[in-house]
N, C-alpha and C positions, 0 to 999 in steps of 0.2 A: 557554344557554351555560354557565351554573353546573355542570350536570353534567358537560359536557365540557372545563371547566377540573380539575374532580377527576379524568377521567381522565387527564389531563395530569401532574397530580401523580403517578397511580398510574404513572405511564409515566418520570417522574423518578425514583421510587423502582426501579422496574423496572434501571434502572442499576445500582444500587446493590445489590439484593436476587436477583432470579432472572433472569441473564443467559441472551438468547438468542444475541443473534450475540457473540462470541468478540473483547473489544478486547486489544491490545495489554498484554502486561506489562510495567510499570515498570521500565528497566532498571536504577536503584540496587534494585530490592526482588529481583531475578532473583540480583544479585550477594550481595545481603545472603543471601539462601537458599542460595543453592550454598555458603557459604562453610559455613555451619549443616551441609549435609550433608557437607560435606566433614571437619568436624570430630569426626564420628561414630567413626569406629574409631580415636579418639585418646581417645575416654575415658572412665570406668567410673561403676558404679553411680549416684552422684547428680545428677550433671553429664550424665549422657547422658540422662538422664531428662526434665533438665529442657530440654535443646537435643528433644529428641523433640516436646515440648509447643511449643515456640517453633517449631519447623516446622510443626505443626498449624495454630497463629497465623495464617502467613505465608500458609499456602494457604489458612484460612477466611475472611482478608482480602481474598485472589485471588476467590475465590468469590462475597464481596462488590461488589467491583467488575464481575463480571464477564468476567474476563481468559481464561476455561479453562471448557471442559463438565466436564472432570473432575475441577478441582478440589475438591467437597468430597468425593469419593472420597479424596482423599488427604489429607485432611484428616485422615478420617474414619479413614485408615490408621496415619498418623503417632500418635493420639493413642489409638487401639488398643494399638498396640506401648506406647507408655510407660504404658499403664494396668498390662498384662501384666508388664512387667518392674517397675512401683512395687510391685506386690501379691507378688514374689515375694522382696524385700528389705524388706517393711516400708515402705516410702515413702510414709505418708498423706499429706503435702502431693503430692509428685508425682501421688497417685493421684486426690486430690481436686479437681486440676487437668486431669488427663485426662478424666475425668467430667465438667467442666464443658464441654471443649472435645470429646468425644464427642456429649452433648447437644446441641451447638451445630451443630455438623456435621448430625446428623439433622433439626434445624430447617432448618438447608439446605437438606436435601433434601426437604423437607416430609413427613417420617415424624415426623409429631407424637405416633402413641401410643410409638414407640422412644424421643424425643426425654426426653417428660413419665418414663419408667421412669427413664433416666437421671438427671435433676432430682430423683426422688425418690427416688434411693438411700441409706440409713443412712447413709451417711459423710456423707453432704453436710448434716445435721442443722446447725440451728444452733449449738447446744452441740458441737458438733466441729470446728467452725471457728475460728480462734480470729488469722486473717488478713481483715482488713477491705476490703480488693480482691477478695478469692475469693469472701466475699459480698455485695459490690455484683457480682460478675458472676451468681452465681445468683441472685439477682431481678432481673436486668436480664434474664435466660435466661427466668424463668419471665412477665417483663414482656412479652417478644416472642412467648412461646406465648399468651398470652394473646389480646395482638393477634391473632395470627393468627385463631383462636377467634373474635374479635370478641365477648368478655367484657373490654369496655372500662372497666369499675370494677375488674376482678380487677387488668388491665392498669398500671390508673393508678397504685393500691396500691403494686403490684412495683415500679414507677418509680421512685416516690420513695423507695422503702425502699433502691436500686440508688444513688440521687443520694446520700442519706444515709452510706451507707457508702465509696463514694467521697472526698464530701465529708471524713468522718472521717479516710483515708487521703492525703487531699492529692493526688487523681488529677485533676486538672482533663482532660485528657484524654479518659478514661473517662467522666468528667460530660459533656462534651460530646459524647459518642457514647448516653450518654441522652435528651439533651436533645433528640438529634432524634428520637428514637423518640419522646419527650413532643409533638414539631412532629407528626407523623405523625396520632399520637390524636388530639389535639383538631380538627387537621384533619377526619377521618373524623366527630368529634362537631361539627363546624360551630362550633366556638368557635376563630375567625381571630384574635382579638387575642391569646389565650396559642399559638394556634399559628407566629406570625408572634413574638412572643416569645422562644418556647424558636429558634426558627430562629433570629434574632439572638447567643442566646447560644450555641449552636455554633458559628456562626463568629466569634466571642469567645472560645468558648474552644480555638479551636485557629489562635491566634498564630505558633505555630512547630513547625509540622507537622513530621514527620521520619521518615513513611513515604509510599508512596503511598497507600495505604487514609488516612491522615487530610489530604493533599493531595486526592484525590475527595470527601472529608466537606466542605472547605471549595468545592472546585466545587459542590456538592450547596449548600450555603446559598445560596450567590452566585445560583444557577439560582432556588432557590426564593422568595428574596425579590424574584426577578424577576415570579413567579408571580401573589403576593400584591401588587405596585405593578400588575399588570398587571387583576388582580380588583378593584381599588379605583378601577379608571379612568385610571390614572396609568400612560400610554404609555412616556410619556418616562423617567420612573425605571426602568418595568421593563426598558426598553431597557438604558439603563446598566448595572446589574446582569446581563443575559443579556450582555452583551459582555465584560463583566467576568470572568465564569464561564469564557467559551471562550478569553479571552485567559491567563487565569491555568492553564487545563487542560493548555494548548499549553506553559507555560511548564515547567512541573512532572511534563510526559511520562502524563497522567493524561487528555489532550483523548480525546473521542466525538467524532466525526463526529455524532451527531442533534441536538447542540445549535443546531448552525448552521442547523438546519431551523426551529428556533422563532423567530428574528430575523425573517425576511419577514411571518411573520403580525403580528406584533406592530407592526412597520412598516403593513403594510396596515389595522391599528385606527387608528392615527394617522393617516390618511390620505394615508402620502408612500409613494403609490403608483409612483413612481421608482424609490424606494429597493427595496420591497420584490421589482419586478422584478429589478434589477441582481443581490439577492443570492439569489433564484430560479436565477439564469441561471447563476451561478458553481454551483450545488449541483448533483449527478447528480441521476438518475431516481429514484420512492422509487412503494412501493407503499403507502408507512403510512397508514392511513386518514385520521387528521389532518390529517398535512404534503397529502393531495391535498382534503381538505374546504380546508382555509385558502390554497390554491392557486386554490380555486375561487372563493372570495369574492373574491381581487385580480381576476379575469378579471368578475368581474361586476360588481365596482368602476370597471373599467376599459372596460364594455357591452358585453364577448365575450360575448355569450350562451351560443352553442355550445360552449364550451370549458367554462365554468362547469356549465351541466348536465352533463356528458361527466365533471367530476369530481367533482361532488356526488354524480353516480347511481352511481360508481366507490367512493368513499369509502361510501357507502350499504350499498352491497353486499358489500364488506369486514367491513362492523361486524356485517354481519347474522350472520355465520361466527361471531362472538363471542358470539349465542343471547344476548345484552343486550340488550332493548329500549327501555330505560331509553336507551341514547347513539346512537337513532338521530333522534330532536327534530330538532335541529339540521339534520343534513343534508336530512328532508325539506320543512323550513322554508327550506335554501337553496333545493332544487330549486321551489319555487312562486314564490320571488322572483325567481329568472329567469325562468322562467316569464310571472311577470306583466311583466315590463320589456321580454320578448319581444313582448308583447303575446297569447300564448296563455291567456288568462284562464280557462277551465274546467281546463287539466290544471294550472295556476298553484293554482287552486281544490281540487284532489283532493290535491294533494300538501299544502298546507298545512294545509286539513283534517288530514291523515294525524298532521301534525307537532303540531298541536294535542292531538289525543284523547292520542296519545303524554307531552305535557307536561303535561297536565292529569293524565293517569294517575301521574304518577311527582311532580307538586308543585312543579316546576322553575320556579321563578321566574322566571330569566334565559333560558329556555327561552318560557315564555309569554308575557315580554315583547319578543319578538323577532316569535312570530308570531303574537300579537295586531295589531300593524303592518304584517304583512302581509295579514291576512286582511281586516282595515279596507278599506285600500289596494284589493283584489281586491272585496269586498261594496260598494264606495262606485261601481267602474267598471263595475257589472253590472246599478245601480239599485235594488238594497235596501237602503236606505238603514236600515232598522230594525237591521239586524245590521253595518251597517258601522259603524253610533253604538254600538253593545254591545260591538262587538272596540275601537273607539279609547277609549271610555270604561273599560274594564280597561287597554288598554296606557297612560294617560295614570296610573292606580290605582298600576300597578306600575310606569310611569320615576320615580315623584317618590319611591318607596320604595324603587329601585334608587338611583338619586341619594342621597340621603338616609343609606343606609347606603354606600355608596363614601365621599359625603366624611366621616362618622367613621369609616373606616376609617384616610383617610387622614391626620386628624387623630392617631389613635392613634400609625399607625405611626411619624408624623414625634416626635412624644412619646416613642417607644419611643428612637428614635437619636438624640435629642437627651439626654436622659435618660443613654445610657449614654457619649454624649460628655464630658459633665460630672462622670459618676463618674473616665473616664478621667482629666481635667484635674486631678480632687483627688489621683486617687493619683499623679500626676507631681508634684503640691507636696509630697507628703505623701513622696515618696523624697526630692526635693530636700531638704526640711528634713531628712529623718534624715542625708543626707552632709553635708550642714553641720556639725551635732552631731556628726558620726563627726569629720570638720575639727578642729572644737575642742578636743575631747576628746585630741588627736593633739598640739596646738599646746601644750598646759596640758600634759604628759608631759611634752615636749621645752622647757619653760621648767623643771618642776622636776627634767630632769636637769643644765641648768646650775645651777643652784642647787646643785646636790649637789656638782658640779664646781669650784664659785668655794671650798671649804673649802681646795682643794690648792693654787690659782693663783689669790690675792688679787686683783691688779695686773689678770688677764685678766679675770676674771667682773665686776670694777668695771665694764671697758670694756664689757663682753658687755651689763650688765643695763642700762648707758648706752643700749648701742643698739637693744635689746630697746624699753624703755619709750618713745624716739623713735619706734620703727617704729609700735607699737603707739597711739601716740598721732594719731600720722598715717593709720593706717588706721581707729582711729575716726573721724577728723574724715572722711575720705571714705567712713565707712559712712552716716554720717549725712546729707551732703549727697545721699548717696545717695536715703536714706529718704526726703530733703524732695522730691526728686524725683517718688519714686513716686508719693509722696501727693498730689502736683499735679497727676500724671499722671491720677491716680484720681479726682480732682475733677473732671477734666474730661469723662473716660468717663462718672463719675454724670450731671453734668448733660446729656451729649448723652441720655442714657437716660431721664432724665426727660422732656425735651422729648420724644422718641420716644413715651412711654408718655400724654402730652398730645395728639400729636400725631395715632395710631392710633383712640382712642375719638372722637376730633371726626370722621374720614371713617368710619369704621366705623357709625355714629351714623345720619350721611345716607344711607349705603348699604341699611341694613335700614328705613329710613323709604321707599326706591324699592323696594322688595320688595313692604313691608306695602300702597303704594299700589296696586301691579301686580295683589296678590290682593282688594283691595279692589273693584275694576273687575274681576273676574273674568276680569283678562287670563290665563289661566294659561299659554300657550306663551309670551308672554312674560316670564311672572315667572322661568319653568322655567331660560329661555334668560340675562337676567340673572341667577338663582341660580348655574348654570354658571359665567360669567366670573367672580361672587363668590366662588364656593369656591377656583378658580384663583386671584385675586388676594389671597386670605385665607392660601391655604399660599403664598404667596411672601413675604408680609406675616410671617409663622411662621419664615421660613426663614430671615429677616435682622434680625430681631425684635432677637436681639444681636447686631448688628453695626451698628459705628461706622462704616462705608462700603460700598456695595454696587459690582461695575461699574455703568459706564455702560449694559452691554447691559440687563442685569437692571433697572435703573431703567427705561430705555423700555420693556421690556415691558410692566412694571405701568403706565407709562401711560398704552399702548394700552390697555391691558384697562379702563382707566380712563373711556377717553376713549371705548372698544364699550360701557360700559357707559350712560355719558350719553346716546352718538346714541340707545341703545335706548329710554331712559328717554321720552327726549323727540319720539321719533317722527322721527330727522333733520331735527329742527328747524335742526340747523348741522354743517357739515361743516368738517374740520381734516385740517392737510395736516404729517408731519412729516419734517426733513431733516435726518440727520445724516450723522457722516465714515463712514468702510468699518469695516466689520466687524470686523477686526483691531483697528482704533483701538480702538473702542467695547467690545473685552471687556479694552482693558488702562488703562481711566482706572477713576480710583474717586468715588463720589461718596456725599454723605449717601443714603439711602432718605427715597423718596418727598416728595422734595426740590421737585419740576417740580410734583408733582399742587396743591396749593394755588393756586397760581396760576394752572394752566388752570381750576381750579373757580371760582377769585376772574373769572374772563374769561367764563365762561360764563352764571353766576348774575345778574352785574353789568352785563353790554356784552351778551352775545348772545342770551341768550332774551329780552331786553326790547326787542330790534330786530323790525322787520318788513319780509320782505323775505328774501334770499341773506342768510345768518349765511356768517363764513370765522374759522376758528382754523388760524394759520401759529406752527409752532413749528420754529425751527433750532436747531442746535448745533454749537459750533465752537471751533476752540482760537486763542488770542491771547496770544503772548509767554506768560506762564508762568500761563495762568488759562484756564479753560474757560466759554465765554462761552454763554448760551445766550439768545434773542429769541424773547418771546411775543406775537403781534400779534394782536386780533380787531379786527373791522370795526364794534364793536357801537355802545354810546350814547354811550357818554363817561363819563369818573369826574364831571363838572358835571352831566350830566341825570342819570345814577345817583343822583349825592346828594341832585338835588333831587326824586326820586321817594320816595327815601328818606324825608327828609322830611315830606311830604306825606303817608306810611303812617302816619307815626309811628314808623319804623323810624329809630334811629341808631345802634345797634349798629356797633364796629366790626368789621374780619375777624379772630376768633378764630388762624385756619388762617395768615395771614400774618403775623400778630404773632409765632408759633410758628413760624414757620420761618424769620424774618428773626434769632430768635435762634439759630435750629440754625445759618444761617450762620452768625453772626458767632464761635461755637466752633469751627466747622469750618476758618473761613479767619483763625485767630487767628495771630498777627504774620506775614500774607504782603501785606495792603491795609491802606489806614488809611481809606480814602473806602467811604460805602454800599457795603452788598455787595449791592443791589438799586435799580433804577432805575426810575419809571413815568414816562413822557409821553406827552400828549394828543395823538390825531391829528389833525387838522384841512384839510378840503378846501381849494379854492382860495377860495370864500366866507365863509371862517369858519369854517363851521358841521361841526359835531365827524364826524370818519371814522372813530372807535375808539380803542384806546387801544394803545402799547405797551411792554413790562417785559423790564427789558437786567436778566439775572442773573448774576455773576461769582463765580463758585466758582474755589478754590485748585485749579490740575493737580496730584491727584499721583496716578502708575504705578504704587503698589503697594499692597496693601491697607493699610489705616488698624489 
């Protein structure tokens, strides 16, 4: 699948770079052009010169998008005539402009030996240049022949020398139209973490677009950070970014129609096969090999057999047109797994064969770990048992090194936008403080133009500086109560932080100790399977990491994944049953993180694994007068036989984890209760004898983030 996520990519640039079908022109850039030529026989030598070049622009950006087959013809016209007309006034800037945007045009067209003559024409010398935008465009010119080339060092070279000069000019813009050409490269070089990088900082840096050509740069990021969540395993985020893409395209008159063909597959990965019907159904008919490959896996997601081979062998035969056999793995890896869920096991058998030599021949990782699992699966139903242990034995090789590199992928990326979150936050203090100072500086003038003024009118500037020094005395006393403020405010943020940062390495601790035990016992589908829910519950863990309150939804999440991850550990040793309000509710209360998790672990550790017998963990949730109450019950020993087991170990340890979060309450719910913010009592049958235990916890309601 690696390789046909890169044609993927190649097919997102494909937008942007050599359009086939013909989208719509932007109708602010149609106007912004006509207005350009209309202004033509109003005006002479250097001014028309340079409107000649600026409509070059406008149709090489057309060209870019895609909008026109013949756009860079015209490009290529427009920037002709103002060559002609700069050389025959002397206009080296003019002419050095048209040359750049001559060259560019040919690159268009993919006439790379016209293009390179143009790029290496005398004028264009460095020592002739003597405008710092004109040469960040010719090595950004000579960065894209490059690429083409696929002389990926020449490439990188020009890049930076392109960023450089930009940089020097203050073209954030320009930068960001390298930046993705830099995404592009290291793409093609397999280095995801600066390719997923420089894609961030394109759409960073282009905040306030103000053509369409840089409104589709920013769809172009949006699409492709969906790309990269999507390659790191991470459904869900690419989802949001690919919706993001189509919603912002639509808004800004810059939408494709083929975007909305990559939602359903991506749905069909998650497996809310629902969804990816519904949004199938709404989209017309499509020939693209792709969109009918990933058509095919919902229908065999969903045991169509027939429908799914019908467009796997469709999608197949599409690709073959393309003399690439490098991207046809995939599809004949679908067609055998139908095949085998058919129950046709020999043509199951040729086709995945087919798909194998295929991914074996081209190195495909994600290719061979696809139909290593299928070949398995097909060798283990037929009784050769020798080759069905050698295909699961590599596919088990390659999920734990697919795995393994998704979550530091995902680990990166989330570093990447947290990272430029927080640069964001500094330069918002760091403007705030400079208007302060601009404030002050503003206030200290207009004190000493009254000063100047009390020489004329004794009697008034008395009164003035009277009421100057009052004001001014009063607004220090409430800058300052102000400050005492913050600073309390801020004591209290550190200590919930601290506790967090206490709180994190004590279950992180236990977690990689059920790992270490899993491979210990050579469980490995089990460890695989616990590792999974940990990488998940580790980036949510990452996600809220600083944050003094999560929702409510996000807190139950992590403590299902919590609570999958114990039934795993312990073999459903106890079952737990959890109940909270609707939906709605639950995404608008806020609560500390991983707040609940201590406590079902204090219930599990203490009451239910040391039961024998039906274990039960009931946990509700629910709102009371102005507090959000939640009850955790297990059926287990009792805190009396607990402690006296305890005992008896030589165990008296108390609970770390409870200690640590009876203080996170009591910060959390400080001046709203004055009594425990946590409750435990002992369950007891009708004989006495102990029925478990249960813990009434009373957290402060409040509806909006903390």
């Amino acid at each position: 699948m690696q390789r046909f996520l890169f044609l993927v990519f190649l097919f997102l640039n494909f937008f942007f770079s050599s359009p086939g079908q013909p989208v719509r022109t932007p109708h602010g850039d149609s106007i912004r052009l006509e207005k350009l030529k209309g202004s033509l026989p109003y005006l002479n030598k250097f001014s028309r010169i340079d409107y000649l070049n600026q409509i070059s622009v406008e149709y090489a950006n057309f060209a870019l998008m895609g909008c026109s087959l013949d756009n860079e013809d015209s490009a290529l016209l427009y920037a002709s005539n103002a060559n002609n007309e700069a050389s025959k006034i002397g206009y080296n800037a003019g002419k050095i402009y048209s040359l750049l945007l001559l060259a560019k045009g040919e690159l268009l067209k993919e006439n790379y030996q016209l293009a390179t003559k143009y790029i290496s024409d005398p004028l264009l010398e460095d020592g002739k240049i003597n405008n710092d935008i004109l040469l960040g465009e010719k090595y950004f010119l000579k960065g894209e022949l490059a690429l083409k080339k696929e002389e990926y060092t020449e490439a990188e070279k020009n890049y930076n020398s392109a960023n450089q000069f930009f940089s020097k000019a203050t073209a954030a813009k320009r930068q960001a139209i390298v930046f993705r050409s830099l995404c592009d490269l290291y793409f093609h070089l397999g280095d995801y973490e600066k390719s997923f990088d420089y894609c961030y900082k394109t759409y960073e840096g282009l905040q306030s677009p103000a053509t369409g050509y840089e409104h589709a740069m920013v769809v172009w990021s949006l699409a492709t950070m969906s790309l990269f969540y999507n390659q790191a395993g991470d459904s869900r985020t690419a989802t949001n970014y690919l919706l993001k893409a189509i919603a912002y395209g639509k808004a800004h008159d810059v939408y494709d129609p083929w975007l909305d063909y990559e939602v359903p597959g991506i749905y069909t990965s998650m497996g809310r096969y629902d969804s990816a019907e519904y949004y199938w159904r709404k989209l017309p008919p499509t020939n693209n090999p792709f969109h009918l490959f990933a058509r095919g896996e919902l229908y065999l997601a969903e045991k169509d057999f027939p429908k799914a081979i019908e467009l796997f062998k469709s999608s197949l035969d599409t690709l073959k047109e393309y003399n690439d056999e490098g991207t046809l793995s995939p599809a004949y890896t679908g067609i055998g797994k139908a095949y085998l869920s058919a129950g046709k096991i020999e043509l199951a058998k040729n086709f995945a064969n087919e798909g194998f030599y295929l991914a074996a021949k081209y190195n495909d990782k994600r290719d061979l770990l696809d139909v290593c699992e299928v070949l398995s699966d097909i060798y283990s139903k037929i009784g050769r048992h020798d080759s069905a242990y050698f295909f699961l034995k590599k596919y088990m090789t390659l999920k734990d090194s697919t795995l393994s590199r998704q979550f530091l992928l995902r680990l990166y990326y989330s570093k990447i936008i947290s990272d430029n979150e927080k640069e964001q936050i500094q330069l918002s203090l760091l403007t705030k403080d400079n208007s302060l100072k601009k404030q002050e500086l503003k206030q200290k003038t207009f004190l000493q133009g009254i000063l100047v003024s009390s020489l004329f009118v004794l009697f008034l500037i008395g009164g003035i500086v009277l009421r100057v020094i009052g004001l001014r005395r009063r607004n220090e006393r409430l800058q300052q109560e102000k400050k005492q403020a913050q600073l309390q405010q801020q004591t209290v943020e550190l200590e919930m932080q601290a506790l967090r940062a206490q709180m994190n390495p004590h279950f992180i601790f236990n977690c990689l100790n059920s790992i270490n035990r899993f491979i210990f016992k050579n469980e490995n589908e089990a460890a695989s399977k616990y590792l999974t829910r940990f990488s998940r519950l580790i980036r949510m863990v990452l996600i809220h990491s600083q944050k003094q309150a999560v929702s409510l939804e996000d807190e139950l999440e992590m403590l299902r994944l919590y609570l999958d991850m114990e039934c795993l550990r312990f073999k459903d040793s106890f079952h737990y049953n959890l109940i909270v309000p609707s939906n709605e509710e639950i995404g608008m209360v806020y609560v500390p993180p991983l707040i609940l998790q201590p406590f079902c672990e204090n219930a599990i550790w203490h009451g239910l694994l040391l039961k024998e017998g039906n274990s039960q963990l009931d946990i509700s949730v629910f709102k009371e007068g102005d507090f959000l109450n939640c009850i955790i019950a297990d059926n287990g020993i009792g805190r009396v036989q607990s402690a006296a087991l305890k005992k008896e170990s030589g165990q008296d340890n108390r609970s770390m984890g409870l200690k640590i979060t009876g203080e996170r309450l009591a910060l959390f719910n400080k001046g709203k209760i004055n009594q425990g913010f946590f409750e435990m009592e002992d369950l007891v049958n009708g004989d006495k004898t102990s029925a478990g235990t249960r813990i009434k916890i009373r957290i402060a309601y409040k509806n909006v983030p903390v």
